[in-house]
N, C-alpha and C positions, 0 to 999 in steps of 0.2 A: 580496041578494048570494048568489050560489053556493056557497058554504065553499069556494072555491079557493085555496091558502093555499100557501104557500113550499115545503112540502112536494111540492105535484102539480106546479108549476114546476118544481123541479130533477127531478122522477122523468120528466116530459115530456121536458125538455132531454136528461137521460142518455139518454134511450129515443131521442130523436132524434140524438143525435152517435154512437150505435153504429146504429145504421140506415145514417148515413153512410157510416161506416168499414166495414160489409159489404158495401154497395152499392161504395164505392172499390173492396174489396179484388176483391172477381168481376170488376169494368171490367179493375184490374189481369191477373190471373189471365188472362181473357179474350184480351186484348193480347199478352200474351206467349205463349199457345197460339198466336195465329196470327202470331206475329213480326213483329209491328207495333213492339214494344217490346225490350228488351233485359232479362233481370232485371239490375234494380236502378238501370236507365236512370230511372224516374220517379222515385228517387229523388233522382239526382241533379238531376232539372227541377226537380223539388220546391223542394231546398234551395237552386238558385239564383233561384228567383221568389218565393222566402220573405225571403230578402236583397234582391231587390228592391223589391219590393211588397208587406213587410209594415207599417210604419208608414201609409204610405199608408193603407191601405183601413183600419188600425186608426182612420187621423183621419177616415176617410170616414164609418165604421159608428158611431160613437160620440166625437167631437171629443174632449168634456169627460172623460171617461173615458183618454182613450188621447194623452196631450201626453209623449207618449216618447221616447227615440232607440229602435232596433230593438234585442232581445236577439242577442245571440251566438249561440246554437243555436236551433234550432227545433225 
């Protein structure tokens, strides 16, 4: 075995959902320099395809895990 352990998991994981969130946030930023977007317009797409389509893909990616109704906020 590796000694890959819970530790390098979640430090990977973190290290990849802020990669995301920087990579989002320039797409965003981006968008909006050239008026593609409106600020705060993707916020709003956001929150309503989160209320659409969150249970969903939560039974898709992980069934046993995710037998939900949706949260309220996102």
């Amino acid at each position: 075995m590796t000694g890959f352990n819970l530790f390098d998991l979640i430090w990977n994981l973190s290290n990849e959902l802020i990669s995301a969130r920087v990579r989002m946030r320039a797409l965003l930023e981006l968008l909006e320099e050239k008026g593609i977007l409106l600020p705060d317009e993707f916020d709003a797409r956001a929150r309503a395809v989160w209320e659409r389509d969150h249970a969903e893909l939560a039974r898709e990616l992980a069934p046993e895990l995710f037998e939900f109704e949706p949260a309220d906020n996102p």
